[in-house]
C-alpha positions in Angstrom: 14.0 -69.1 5.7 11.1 -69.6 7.8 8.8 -66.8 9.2 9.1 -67.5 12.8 13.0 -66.6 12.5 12.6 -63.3 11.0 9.5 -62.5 13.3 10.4 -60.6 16.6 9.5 -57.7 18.8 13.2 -56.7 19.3 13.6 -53.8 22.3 16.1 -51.0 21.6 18.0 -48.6 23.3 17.5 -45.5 20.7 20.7 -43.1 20.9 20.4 -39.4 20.8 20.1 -37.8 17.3 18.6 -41.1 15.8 15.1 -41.0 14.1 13.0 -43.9 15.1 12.9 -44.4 11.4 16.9 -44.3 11.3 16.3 -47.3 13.7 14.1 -49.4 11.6 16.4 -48.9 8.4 19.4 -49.6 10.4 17.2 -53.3 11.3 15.8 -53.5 8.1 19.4 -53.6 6.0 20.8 -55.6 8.9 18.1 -58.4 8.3 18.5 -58.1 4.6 22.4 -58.3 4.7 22.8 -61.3 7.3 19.6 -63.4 5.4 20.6 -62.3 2.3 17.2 -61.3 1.3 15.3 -58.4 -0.7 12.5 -57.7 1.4 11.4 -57.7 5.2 8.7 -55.7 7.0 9.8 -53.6 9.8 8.2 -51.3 12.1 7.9 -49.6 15.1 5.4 -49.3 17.8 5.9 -45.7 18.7 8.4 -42.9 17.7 10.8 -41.4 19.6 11.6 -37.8 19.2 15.4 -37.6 18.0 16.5 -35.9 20.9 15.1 -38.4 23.2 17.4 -41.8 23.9 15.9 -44.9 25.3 13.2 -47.6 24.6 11.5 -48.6 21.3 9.9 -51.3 20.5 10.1 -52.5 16.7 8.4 -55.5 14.8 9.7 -57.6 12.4 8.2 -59.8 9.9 4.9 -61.3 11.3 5.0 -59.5 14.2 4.8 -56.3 11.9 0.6 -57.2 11.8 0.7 -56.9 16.3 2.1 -53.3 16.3 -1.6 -52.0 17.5 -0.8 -54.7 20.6 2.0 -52.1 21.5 1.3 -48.5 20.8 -2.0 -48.5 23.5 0.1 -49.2 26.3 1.2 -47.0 29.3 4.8 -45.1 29.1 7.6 -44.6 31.7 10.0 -41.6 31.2 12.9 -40.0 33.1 13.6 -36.6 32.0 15.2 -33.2 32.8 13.4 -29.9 32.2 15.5 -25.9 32.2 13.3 -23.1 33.7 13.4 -19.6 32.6 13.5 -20.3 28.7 10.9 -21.5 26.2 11.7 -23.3 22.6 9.2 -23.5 19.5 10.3 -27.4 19.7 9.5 -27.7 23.4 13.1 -29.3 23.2 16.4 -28.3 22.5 16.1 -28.5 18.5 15.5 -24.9 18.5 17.0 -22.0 20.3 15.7 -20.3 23.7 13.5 -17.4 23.6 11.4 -15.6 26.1 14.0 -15.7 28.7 12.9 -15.3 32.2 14.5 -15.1 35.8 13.6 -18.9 38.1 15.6 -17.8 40.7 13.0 -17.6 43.1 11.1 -20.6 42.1 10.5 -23.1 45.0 10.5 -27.1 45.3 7.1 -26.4 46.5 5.7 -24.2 44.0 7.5 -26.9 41.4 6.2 -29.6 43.2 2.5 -28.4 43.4 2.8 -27.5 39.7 4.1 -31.1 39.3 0.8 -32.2 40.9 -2.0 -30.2 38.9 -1.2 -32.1 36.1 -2.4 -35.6 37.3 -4.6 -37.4 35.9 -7.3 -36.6 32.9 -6.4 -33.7 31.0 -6.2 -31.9 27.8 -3.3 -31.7 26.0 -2.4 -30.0 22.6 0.6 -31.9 20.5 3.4 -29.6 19.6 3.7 -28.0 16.1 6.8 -29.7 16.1 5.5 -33.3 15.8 4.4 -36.0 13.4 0.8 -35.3 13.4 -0.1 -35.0 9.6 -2.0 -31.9 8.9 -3.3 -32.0 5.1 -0.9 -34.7 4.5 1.6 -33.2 5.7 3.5 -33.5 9.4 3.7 -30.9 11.5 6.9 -30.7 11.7 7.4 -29.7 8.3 5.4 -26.6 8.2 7.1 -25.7 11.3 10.5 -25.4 9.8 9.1 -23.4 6.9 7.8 -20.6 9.9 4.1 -21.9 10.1 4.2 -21.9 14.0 0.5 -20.6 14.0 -1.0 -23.4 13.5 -4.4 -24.5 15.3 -3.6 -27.7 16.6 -6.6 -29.6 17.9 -6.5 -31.0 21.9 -6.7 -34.4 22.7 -7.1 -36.4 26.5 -4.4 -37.9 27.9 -4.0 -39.7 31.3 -0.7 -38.8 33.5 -0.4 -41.5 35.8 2.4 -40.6 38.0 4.6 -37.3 38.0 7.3 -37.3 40.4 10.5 -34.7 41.3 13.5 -37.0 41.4 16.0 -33.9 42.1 16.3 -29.7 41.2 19.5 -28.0 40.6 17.9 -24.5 39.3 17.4 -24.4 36.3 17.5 -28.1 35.9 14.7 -30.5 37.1 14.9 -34.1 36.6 11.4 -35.7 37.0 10.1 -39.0 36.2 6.3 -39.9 34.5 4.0 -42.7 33.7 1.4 -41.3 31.2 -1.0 -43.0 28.5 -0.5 -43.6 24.7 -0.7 -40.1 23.1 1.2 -38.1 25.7 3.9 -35.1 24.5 6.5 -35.0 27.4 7.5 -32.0 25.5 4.1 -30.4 26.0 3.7 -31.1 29.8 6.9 -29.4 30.6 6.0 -26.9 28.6 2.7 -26.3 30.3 4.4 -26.8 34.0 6.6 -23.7 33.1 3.6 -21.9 31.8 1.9 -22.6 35.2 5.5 -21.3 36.8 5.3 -18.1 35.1 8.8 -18.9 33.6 8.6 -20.9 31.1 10.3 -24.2 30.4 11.4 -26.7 27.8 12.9 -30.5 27.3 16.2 -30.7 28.0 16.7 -34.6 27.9 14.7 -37.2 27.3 15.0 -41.3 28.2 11.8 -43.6 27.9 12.4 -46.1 30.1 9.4 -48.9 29.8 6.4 -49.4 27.7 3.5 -51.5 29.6 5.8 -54.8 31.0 9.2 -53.3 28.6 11.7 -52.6 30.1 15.0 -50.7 29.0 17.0 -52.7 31.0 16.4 -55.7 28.6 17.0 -53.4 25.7 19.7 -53.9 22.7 22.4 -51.0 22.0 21.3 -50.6 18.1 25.2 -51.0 17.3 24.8 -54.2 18.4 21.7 -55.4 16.7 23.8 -58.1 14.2 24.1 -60.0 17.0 20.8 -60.5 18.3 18.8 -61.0 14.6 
């Protein structure tokens, strides 16, 4: 079997409730089982949180060593925030707390809160993330209760943050941000600024730098693109 054939930078369509890592196992077995061989590198260029659905990139085999090529490059996402509840997640892993009335919230107030978050800012990662912390992820201490963590800030660049439509509570928006951006954390901080609070409620990542979602294969599928 020659390198080239199991090298590729396949694009996926992640469904909700995968792990990016249940992603690259899923690939990984598939490679093994249709080449009938022990060992193949895979990886990805950039996680997906498991309630999030849409692009990821993964590498195969040579292209494994090119990874860095694709986890510095700009992000598109489409997603849909609720108003008047946060979550320790930022996301709908864990329940609503601090409930709060956004009934009198306006598509102007929404829209100028939109805007204050263009461009260079500071942004702080969610407990619930990957970031290792003593070797250990975040997200790990978080589910044992260690929510009061000090969690340092890091830049980030939003490009682009756009209202696409607002059914109270619900606001679908769409963003092009930098490597290194939490979507979970920039809603969170818009409902901050909105006095009500906010949280994820869906997630889609629709390009990263010149990939595009369109062109990406259903992982139930993936046999018969390999």
């Amino acid at each position: 079997m020659q390198d080239n054939q199991l090298s590729k930078v396949l694009l996926i369509n992640k469904p909700i409730e995968w792990t990016s890592f249940d992603v690259v196992k899923k690939i990984r077995s598939s490679i093994k089982k249709k080449y009938n061989i022990n060992k193949i590198k895979v990886g990805h260029a950039g996680t997906l949180d498991p309630l999030a659905t849409g692009l990821l990139l993964v590498c195969t085999g040579n292209k494994t060593k090119i990874i860095h090529n694709f986890t510095n490059l700009d992000k598109t996402y489409t997603g849909t925030l609720k108003l008047g509840a946060v979550t320790d997640s930022f996301d709908g892993e864990t329940r609503e707390k601090n409930i709060k009335p956004y009934d009198l919230i306006t598509r102007d107030q929404i829209s100028t809160s939109f805007s204050s978050f263009i461009g260079e800012i500071a942004q702080t990662p969610p407990i619930f993330s990957a970031i290792k912390m003593q070797g250990e992820p975040l997200y790990k201490k978080a589910r044992r209760g260690e929510l009061s963590i000090d969690i340092k800030q890091r830049k980030i660049i939003i490009y682009n943050l756009q209202v696409l439509s607002i059914d109270l509570p619900f606001v679908k928006f769409r963003v092009t941000c930098s490597k290194g951006t939490y979507i979970r954390t920039l809603v969170n901080d818009i409902g901050h600024k909105l006095g009500c609070g906010a949280y994820l409620y869906a997630l889609s990542r629709d390009s990263i730098g010149k990939y595009k979602l369109d062109h990406a294969i259903n992982i139930v599928d993936i046999e018969d693109f390999l």
